[in-house]
C-alpha positions as CSV (number, residue, x, y, z in Angstrom):
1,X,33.0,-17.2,-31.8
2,X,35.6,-14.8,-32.0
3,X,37.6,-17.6,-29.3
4,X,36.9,-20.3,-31.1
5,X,38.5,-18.8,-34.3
6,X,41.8,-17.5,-32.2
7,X,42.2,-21.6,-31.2
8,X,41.8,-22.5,-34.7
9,X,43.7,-19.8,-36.1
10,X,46.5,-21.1,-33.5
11,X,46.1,-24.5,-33.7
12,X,46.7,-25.2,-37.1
13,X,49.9,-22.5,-37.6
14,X,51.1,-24.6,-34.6
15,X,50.4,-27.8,-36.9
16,X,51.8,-26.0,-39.9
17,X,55.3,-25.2,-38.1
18,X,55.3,-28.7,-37.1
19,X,55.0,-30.2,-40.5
20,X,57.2,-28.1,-42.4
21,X,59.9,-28.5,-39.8
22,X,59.4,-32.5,-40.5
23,X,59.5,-31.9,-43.9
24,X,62.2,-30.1,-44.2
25,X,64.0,-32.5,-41.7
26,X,63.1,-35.0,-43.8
27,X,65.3,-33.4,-46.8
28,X,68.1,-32.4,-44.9
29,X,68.9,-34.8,-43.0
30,X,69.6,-37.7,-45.0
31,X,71.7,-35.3,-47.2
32,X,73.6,-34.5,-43.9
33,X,74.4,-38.0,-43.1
34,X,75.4,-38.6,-46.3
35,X,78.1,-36.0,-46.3
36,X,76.2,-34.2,-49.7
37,X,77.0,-30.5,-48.7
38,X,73.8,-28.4,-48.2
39,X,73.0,-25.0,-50.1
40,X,74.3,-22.4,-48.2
41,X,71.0,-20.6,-47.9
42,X,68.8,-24.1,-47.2
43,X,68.9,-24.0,-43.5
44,X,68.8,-20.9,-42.6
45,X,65.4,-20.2,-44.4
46,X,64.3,-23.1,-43.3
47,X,65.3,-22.2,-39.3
48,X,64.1,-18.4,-39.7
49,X,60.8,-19.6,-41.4
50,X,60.2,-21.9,-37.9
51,X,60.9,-19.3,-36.0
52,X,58.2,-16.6,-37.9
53,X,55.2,-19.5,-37.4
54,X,56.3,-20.4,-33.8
55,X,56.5,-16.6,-32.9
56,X,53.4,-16.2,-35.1
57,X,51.8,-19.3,-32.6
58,X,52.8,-18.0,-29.5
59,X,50.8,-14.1,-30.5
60,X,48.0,-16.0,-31.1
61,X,48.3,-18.0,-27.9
62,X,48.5,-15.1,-26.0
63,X,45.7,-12.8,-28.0
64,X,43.5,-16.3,-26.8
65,X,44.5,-16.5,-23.2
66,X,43.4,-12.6,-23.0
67,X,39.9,-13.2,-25.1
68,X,39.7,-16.3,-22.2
69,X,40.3,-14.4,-19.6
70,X,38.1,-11.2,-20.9
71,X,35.3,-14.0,-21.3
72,X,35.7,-15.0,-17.5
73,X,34.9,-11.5,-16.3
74,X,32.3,-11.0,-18.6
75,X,30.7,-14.2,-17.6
76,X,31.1,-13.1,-13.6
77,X,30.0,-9.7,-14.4
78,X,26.8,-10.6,-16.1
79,X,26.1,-13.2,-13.1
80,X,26.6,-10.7,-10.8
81,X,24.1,-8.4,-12.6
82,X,21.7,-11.2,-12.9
83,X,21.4,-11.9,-9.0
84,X,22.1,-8.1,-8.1
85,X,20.0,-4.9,-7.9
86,X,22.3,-2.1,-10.1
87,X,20.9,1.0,-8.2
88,X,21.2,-0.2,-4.4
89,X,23.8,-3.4,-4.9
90,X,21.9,-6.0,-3.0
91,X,20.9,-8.8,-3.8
92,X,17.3,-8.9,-6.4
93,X,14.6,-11.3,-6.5
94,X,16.0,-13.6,-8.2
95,X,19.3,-14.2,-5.7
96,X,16.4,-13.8,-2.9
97,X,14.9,-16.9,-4.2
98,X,17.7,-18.8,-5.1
99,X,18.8,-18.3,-1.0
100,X,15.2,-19.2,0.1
101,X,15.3,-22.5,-2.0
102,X,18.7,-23.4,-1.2
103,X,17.0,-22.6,2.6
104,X,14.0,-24.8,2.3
105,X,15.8,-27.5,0.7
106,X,18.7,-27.3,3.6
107,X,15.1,-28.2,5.9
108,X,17.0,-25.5,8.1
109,X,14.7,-22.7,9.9
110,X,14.8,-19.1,8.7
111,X,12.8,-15.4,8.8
112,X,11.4,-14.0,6.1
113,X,11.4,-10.3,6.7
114,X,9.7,-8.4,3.7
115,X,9.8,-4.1,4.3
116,X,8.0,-1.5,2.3
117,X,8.5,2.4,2.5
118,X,5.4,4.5,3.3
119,X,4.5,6.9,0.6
120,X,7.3,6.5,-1.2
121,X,6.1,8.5,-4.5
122,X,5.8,12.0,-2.4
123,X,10.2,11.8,-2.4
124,X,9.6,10.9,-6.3
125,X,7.0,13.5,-6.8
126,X,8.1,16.3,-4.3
127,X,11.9,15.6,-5.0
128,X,12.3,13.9,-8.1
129,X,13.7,10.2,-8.8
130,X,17.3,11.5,-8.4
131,X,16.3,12.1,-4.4
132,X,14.1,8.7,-5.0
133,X,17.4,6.5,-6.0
134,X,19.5,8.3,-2.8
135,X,16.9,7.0,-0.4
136,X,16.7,3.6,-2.0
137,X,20.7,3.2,-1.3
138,X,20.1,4.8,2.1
139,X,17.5,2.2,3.2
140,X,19.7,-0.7,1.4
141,X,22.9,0.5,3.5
142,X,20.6,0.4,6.9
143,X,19.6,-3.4,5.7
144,X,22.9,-4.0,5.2
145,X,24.6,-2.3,8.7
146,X,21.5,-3.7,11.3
147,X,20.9,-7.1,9.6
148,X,22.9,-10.2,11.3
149,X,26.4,-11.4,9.1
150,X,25.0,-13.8,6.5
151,X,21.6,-12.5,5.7
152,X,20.3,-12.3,2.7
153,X,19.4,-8.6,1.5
154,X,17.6,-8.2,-1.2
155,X,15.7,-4.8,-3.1
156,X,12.8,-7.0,-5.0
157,X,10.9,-3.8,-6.5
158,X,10.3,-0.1,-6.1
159,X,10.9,0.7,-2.7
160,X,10.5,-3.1,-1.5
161,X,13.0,-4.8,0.1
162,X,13.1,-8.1,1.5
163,X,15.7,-9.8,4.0
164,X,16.2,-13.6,5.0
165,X,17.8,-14.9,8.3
166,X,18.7,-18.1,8.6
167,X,18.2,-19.3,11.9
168,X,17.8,-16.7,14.6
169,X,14.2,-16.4,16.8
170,X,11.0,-14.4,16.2
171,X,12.4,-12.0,19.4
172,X,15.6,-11.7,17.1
173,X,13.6,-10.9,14.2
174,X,11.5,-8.2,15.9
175,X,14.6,-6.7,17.4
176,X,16.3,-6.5,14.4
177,X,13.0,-5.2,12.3
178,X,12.2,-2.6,15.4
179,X,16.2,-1.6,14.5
180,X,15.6,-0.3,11.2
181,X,12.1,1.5,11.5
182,X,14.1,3.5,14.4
183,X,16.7,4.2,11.8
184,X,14.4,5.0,9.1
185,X,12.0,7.1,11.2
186,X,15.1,9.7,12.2
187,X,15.3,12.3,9.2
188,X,17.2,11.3,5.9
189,X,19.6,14.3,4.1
190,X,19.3,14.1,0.3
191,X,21.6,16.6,-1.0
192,X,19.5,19.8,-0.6
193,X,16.8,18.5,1.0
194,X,15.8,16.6,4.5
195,X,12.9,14.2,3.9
196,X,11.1,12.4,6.8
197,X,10.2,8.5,5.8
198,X,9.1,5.3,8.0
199,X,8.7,2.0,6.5
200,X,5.9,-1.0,7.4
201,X,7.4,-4.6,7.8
202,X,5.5,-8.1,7.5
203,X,7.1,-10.9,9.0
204,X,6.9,-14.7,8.5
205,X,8.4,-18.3,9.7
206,X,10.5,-20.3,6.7
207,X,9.2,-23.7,7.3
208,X,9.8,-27.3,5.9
209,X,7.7,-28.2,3.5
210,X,7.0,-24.8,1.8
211,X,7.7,-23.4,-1.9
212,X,9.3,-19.7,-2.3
213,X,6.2,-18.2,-3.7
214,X,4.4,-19.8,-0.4
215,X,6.7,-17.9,1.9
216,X,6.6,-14.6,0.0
217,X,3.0,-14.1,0.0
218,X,2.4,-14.5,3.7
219,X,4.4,-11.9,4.6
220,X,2.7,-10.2,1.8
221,X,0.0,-10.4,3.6
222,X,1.8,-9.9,6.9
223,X,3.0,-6.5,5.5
224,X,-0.7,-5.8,4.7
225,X,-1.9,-6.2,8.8
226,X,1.2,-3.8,9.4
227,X,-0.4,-0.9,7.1
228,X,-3.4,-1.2,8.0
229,X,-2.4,-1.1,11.4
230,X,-1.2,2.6,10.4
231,X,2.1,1.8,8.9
232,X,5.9,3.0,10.6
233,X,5.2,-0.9,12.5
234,X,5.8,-4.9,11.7
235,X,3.6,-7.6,11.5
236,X,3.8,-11.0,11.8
237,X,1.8,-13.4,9.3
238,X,-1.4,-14.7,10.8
239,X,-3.3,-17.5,8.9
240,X,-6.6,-15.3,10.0
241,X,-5.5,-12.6,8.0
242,X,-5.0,-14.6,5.1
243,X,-8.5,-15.9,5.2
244,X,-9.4,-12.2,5.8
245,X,-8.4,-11.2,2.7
246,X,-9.2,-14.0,0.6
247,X,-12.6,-13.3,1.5
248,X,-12.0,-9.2,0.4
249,X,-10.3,-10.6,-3.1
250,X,-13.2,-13.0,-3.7
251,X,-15.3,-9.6,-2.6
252,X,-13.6,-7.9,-4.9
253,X,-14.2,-10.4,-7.9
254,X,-17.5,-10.5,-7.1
255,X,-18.7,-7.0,-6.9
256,X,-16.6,-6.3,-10.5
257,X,-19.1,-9.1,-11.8
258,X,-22.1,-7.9,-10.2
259,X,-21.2,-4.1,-12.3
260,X,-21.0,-6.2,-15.4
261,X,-24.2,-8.4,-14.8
262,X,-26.4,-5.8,-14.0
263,X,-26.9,-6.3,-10.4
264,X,-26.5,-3.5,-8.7
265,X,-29.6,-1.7,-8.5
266,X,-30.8,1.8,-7.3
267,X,-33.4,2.1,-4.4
268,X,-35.4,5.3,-3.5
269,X,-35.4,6.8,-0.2
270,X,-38.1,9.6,0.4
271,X,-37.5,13.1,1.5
272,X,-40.2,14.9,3.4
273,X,-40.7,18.6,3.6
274,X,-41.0,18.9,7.3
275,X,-43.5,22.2,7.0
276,X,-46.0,20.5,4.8
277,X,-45.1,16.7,5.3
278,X,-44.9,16.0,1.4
279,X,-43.5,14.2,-0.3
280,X,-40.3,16.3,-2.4
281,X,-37.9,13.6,-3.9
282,X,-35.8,10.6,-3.2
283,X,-32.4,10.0,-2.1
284,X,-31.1,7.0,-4.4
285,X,-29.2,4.1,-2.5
286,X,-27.6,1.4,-4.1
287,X,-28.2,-2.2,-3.1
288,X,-26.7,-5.3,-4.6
289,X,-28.6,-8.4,-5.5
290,X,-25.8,-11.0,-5.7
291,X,-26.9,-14.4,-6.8
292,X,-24.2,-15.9,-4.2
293,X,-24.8,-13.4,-1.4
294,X,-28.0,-12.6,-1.3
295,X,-29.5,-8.9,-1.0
296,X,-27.0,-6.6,0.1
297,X,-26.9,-3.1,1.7
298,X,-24.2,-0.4,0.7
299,X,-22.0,-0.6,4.0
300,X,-21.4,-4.2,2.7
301,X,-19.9,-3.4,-0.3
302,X,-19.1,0.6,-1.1
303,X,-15.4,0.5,1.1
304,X,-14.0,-2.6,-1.2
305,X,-15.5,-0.6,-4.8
306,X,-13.6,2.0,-3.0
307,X,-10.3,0.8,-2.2
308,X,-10.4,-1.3,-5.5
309,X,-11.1,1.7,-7.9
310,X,-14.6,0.2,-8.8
311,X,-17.0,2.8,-6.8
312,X,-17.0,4.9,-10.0
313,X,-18.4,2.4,-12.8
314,X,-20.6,1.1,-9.6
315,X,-21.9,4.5,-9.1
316,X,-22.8,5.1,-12.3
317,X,-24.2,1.8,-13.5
318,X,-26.7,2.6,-10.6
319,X,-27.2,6.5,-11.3
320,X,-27.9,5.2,-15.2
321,X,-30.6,3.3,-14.4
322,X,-32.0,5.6,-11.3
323,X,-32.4,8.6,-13.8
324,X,-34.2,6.3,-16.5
325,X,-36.7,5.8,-13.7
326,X,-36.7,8.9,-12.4
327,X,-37.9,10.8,-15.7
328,X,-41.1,9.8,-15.1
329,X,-41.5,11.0,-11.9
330,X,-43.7,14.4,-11.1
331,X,-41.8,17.2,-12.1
332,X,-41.5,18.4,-8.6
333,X,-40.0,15.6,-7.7
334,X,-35.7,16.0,-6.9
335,X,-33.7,12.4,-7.2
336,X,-30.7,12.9,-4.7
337,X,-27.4,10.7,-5.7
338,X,-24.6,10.2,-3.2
339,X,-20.6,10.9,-4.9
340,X,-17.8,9.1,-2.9
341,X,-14.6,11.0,-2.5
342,X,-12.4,8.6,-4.4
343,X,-14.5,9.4,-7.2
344,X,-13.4,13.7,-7.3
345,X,-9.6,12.2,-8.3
346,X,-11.4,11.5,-12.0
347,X,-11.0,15.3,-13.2
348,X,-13.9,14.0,-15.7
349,X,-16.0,13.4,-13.1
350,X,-18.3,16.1,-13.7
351,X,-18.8,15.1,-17.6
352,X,-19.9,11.8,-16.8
353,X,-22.8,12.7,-14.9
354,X,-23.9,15.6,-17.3
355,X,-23.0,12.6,-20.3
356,X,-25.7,10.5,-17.8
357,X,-28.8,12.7,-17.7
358,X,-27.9,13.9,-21.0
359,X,-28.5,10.6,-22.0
360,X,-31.5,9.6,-19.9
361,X,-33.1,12.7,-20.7
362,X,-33.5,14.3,-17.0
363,X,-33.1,17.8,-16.3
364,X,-30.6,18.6,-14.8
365,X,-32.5,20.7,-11.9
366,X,-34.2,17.9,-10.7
367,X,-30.6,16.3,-10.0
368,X,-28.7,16.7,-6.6
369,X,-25.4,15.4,-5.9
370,X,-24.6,14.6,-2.7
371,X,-20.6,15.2,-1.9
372,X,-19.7,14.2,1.9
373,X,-16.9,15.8,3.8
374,X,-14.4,13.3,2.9
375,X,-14.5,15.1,-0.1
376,X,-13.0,18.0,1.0
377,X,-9.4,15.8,1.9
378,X,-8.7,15.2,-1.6
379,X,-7.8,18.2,-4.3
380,X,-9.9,21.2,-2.8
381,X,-9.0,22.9,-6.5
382,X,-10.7,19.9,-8.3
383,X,-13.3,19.4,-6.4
384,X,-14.6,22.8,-6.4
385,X,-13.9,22.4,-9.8
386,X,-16.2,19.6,-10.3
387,X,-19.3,21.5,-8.2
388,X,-18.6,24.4,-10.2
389,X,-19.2,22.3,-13.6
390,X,-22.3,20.4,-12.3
391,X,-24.0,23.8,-11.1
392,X,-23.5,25.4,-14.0
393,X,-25.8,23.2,-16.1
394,X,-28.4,23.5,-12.9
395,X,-27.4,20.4,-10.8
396,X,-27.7,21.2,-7.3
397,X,-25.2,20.0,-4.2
398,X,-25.3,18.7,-0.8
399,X,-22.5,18.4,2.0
400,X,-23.5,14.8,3.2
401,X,-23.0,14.0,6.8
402,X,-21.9,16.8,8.2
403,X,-20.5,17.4,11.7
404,X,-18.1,14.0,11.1
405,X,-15.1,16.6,12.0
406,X,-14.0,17.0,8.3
407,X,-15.1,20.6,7.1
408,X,-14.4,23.6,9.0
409,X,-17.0,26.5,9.0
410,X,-14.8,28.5,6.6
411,X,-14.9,25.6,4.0
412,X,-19.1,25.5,4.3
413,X,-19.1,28.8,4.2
414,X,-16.7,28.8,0.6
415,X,-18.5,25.7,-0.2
416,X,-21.0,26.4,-3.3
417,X,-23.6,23.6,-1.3
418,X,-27.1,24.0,-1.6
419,X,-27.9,21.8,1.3
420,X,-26.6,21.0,4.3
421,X,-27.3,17.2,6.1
422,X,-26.6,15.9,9.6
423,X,-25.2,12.7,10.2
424,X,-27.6,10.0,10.7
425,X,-25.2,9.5,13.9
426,X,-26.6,12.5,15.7
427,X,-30.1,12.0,15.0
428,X,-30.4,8.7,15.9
429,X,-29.6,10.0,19.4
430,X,-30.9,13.6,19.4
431,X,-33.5,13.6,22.3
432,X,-31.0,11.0,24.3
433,X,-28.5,13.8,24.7
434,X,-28.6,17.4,25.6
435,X,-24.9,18.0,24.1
436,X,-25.8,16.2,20.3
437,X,-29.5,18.4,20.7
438,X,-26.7,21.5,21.1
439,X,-24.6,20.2,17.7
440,X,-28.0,19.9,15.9
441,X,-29.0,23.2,17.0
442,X,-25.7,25.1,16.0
443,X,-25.6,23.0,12.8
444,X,-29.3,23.7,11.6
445,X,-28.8,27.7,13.2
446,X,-25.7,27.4,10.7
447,X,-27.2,26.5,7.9
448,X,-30.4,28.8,8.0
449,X,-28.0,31.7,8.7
450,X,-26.0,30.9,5.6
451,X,-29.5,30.8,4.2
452,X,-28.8,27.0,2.9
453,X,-31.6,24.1,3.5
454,X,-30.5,21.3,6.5
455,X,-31.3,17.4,5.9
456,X,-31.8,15.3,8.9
457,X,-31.1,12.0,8.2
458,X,-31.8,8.5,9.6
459,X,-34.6,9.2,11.2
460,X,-38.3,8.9,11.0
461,X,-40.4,12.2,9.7
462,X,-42.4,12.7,12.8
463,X,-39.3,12.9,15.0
464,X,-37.2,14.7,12.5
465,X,-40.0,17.1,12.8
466,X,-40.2,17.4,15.8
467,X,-36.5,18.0,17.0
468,X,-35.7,20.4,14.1
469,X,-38.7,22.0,14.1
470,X,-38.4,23.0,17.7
471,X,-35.3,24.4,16.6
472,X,-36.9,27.7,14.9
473,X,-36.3,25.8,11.3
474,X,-38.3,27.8,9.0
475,X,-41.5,26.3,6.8
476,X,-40.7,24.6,4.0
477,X,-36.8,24.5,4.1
478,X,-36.2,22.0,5.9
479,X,-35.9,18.6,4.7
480,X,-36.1,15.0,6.4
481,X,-34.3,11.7,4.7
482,X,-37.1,9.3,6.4
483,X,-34.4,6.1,6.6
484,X,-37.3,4.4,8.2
485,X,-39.4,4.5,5.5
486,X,-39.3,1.5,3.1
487,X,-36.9,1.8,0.3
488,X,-38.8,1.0,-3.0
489,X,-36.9,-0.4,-6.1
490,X,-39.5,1.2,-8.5
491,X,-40.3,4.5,-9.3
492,X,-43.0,6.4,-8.1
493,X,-46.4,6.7,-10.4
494,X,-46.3,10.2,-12.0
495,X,-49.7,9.6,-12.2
């Protein structure tokens, strides 16, 4: 606006010079040629006022080519910031799919290399962000130096980067993606501190036919394969793996439709007193009754709840209703519930459940919560934190499947548990082998010297019996999880 008023402004004292200098030409010249003499002052105010609006023209003309040329590098600086990352200076996502169209539609072959750093929030959270943005321009200066002339390096998020070779073979691309997690795995200075990163790399074909968005998602998913194949590797895109997890996506949706429908559904497994062979409780086990996939057992479904956040409203959508059934149970009877570890990160773990039985009405004694030694990975504070707050209103706790290699001795021994189980996995093959019978034995010889309960589990009640019982296991501490025995979906009679 302001350019457009500078031309005007110029333009028409330009015009305006012009016109008075005909004007006055007009006048004097006839008046010349006549031979009239002129007033001695005529012309020269006439010359000096041409001069002012010329002069006048030409500061405008110049204040315009400035504002022009101030406009020019304005307009290349904001393009520049439009196809450029500010805190690493490559190229964003935007540039990086303005080269990858401009690739497809040249029908030329390319690599799509997409790189993302492991555990990138420790530097943030350890460090702080300052120490965060030095690493970002550390890993976008190793792009830079081991990536061929003419690639296209691009940050496209967080601590993603992305690169695209045009031409160049898969061997190439593996060389040059086996370059930079050798350069990122060596140890990175950041000021004060030395922090140790890798980074995982997918890798995928640019071929005719294809859109941007087509190209970016497989190696999406090929950066997937590389984490889960234990990160600080590459990957290449696999159209197996795609199917793979369009399959856990469509998991996913279901089983988040299945906690809002109501089907998930609590079955009771019985625990046997192995002294007196009655009948003290039930372990609750979820089961899914998908109207698409039928009737489903946990291990088809607890790992995706997990990984998607959705084990926690699973778990107690299916605790809710197993302790509206459970009330009306004996009053000897115990209802066991099983707590996966993801669940301890909710530091409001422990008022859900009491919120649940509160609810339902169940005392709170008859309640166990089973914790497994997974458990014990996540924040030892919170989840002792958690037990602590569950046994002080009278619910009781059990270290599930114990002897996986988690817990330590010390950490049972600190461990406020009331019960100890063993792993269906040594159970199942407890008179097979001498050195599991020895495991069993130490683990059961454990438990009634810390004067805590053992659970065998996954097996029958007679063998249970049987193994622990030859075992020294005192009357009426002991405890078998008979996996054998039917699960039921109802209550028992409390009559």
């Amino acid at each position: 606006m302001r350019i457009a008023s500078s031309h005007l402004i110029t333009t028409c004292a330009t015009l305006a010079a012009i016109i008075l200098f005909v004007a006055l030409g007009s006048q004097l010249l006839p008046t010349a040629i006549a031979g009239v003499d002129l007033h001695d002052d005529a012309l020269p105010v006439a010359f000096l006022l041409n001069i002012a609006i010329i002069l006048f023209g030409w500061r405008r003309s110049k204040d315009l080519r400035e504002a022009l040329d101030k406009y020019d590098r304005a307009e290349r600086q904001a393009e520049r910031n439009a196809n450029t990352d500010p805190a690493t200076g490559l190229a964003n996502r935007r540039e990086l799919m303005r080269a990858l169209g401009d690739l497809l539609g040249s029908k030329n072959s390319g690599i799509l290399l997409l790189l993302d750093l492991d555990h990138f929030k420790r530097v943030n959270d350890l460090h702080g962000h300052v120490a965060g943005d030095q690493l970002l321009k550390l890993v976008a200066q190793t792009l830079e130096r081991e990536c061929p002339e003419g690639s296209c390096c691009a940050r496209i998020g967080g601590d993603e980067f992305a690169v695209m070779f045009e031409g160049g073979s898969t061997r190439d691309a593996e060389m040059v993606a086996q370059t930079i997690l050798s350069k990122l795995a060596k140890p990175v200075d950041l000021g004060n501190v030395q922090v140790f990163v890798s980074a995982s790399i997918g890798l995928a074909e640019v071929r005719r036919l294809q859109k941007e968005e087509d190209v970016l998602r497989e190696t999406d998913f090929a950066l997937y394969a590389a984490k889960r194949a234990g990160r600080n590797c590459f990957a290449w895109f696999d159209p197996e793996l795609e199917r793979e997890l369009t399959d856990r996506v469509k998991l996913e949706e279901d089983i988040r439709s299945g906690i809002e429908n109501g089907e998930f559904i609590p079955f009771f497994q019985p625990l046997i007193d192995l002294a007196s062979r009655e009948l003290v409780g039930f372990e609750t086990l979820a089961r899914w009754r998908s109207p698409t996939r039928g009737f489903l057992e946990a291990e088809s479904f607890i790992e995706a709840a997990e990984k998607t956040g959705l084990i926690g409203p699973l778990t107690m959508k299916v605790i809710e209703q197993a302790l509206n059934e459970a009330r009306e149970w004996p009053g000897h009877l115990k209802m066991a519930v099983n707590i996966s570890p993801v669940q301890f990160r909710d530091p409001q773990l422990a008022q859900h459940i009491m919120k649940l039985i509160t609810e339902a009405g169940f005392p709170a004694h008859r309640l166990e919560v089973e914790i497994t030694e997974a458990s014990l990975l996540e924040d030892r504070d919170q989840v002792l934190s958690t037990i602590q707050s569950l046994k002080n209103v009278g619910i009781s706790i059990s270290l599930d499947d114990f002897g996986t290699g988690y817990a330590s001795l010390a950490q049972v021994n600190n461990l406020p548990v009331d019960r100890i189980k063993i792993d269906k996995s040594f159970i199942s093959t407890i008179v097979k082998s001498e050195q599991t019978a020895a495991i069993v034995n130490t683990i059961t010889s454990l438990g009634h010297t810390l004067n805590v309960p053992i659970t065998a589990e996954g097996s029958s009640p007679s063998r249970s019996a049987t193994s622990l019982g030859n075992m020294g296991a005192p009357k009426g501490r002991d405890i078998c999880s008979a996996a054998r025995c039917p699960p039921i979906p109802s209550a028992p009679s409390s009559k």
